[in-house]
C-alpha positions as CSV (number, residue, x, y, z in Angstrom):
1,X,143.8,90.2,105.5
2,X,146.6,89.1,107.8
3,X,145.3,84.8,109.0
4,X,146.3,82.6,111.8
5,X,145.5,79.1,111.9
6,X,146.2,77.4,115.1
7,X,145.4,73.8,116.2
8,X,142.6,73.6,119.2
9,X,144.6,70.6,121.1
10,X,145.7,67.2,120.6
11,X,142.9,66.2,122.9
12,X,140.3,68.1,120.3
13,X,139.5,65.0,118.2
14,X,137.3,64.1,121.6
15,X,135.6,67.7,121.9
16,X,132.4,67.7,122.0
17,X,130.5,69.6,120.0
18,X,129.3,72.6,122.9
19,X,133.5,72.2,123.5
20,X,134.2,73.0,120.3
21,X,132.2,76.1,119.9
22,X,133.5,77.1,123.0
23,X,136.9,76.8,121.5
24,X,135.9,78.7,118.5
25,X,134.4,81.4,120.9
26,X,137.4,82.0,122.8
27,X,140.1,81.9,119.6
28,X,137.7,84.9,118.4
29,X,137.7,86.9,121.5
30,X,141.7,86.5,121.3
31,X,142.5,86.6,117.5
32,X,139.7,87.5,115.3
33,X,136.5,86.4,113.5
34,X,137.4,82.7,112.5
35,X,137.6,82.5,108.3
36,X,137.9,78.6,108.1
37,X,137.4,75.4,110.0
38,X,138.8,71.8,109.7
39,X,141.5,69.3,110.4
40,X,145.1,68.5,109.9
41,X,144.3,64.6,110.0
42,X,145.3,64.7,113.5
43,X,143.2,68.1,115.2
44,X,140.7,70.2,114.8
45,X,142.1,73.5,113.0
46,X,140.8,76.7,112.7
47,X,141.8,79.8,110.8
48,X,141.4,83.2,112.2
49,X,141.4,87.3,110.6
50,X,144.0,88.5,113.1
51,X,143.7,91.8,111.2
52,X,140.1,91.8,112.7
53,X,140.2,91.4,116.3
54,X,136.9,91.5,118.4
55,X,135.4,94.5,120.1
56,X,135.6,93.9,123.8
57,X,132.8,95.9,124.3
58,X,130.6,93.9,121.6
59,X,132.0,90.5,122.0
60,X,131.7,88.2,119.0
61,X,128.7,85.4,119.0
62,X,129.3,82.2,116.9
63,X,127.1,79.2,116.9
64,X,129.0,75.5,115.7
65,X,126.4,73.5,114.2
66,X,126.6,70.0,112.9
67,X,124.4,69.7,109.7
68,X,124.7,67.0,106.5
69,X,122.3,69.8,104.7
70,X,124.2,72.4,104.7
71,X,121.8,74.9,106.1
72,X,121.8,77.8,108.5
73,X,118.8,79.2,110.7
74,X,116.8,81.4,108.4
75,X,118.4,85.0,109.4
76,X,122.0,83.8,110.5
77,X,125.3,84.2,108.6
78,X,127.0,81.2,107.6
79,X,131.0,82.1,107.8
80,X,132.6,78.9,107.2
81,X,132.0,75.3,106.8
82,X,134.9,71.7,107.2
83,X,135.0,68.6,108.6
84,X,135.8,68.6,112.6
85,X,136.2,65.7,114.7
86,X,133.6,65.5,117.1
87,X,133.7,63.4,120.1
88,X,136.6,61.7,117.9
89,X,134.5,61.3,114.8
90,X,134.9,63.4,111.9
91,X,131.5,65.3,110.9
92,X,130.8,68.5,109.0
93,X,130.4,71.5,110.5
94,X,129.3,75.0,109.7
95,X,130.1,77.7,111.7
96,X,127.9,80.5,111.5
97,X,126.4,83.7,113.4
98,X,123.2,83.8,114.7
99,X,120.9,87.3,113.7
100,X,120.9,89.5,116.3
């Protein structure tokens, strides 16, 4: 499995949280399903299966949720999980995919 990890911005310790999943949406729809999420100490960082790349014609659906439990909705694939800053705060995230 061929990975990419790319930086979201240097403004992406001030994402918000809707931001940020919009971020992770778009690296999918460009690279891949993401692998990993978390921070360099100065950004937000994701890592990315480049070897994987979204189906145009079924575009890929992730959810960012904040949680300190650690829990997905019942039904929903949990793909990765690190600590993000959010609206410049650094929280724990998981990212995972709803059912369909």
């Amino acid at each position: 499995m061929a990975q990419m990890e790319i930086g979201a911005k240097e403004e992406s310790r001030q994402f918000s949280l809707a931001r940020l999943q919009t971020w992770v949406r778009g690296a999918e729809a460009l690279l891949g399903p993401i692998v990993q999420i978390g921070n360099d100490g100065t950004q937000t960082a994701g890592t990315f299966d480049v070897n994987n790349p979204a189906n145009p014609s079924s575009p890929i659906r992730s959810v960012v949720k904040i949680t300190t439990t650690g829990n997905v909705p019942v039904g929903a694939t949990k793909l990765c999980e690190g600590w993000v800053f959010v609206s410049g705060v650094l929280q724990r995230v998981i990212v995972y995919r709803p059912a369909a």
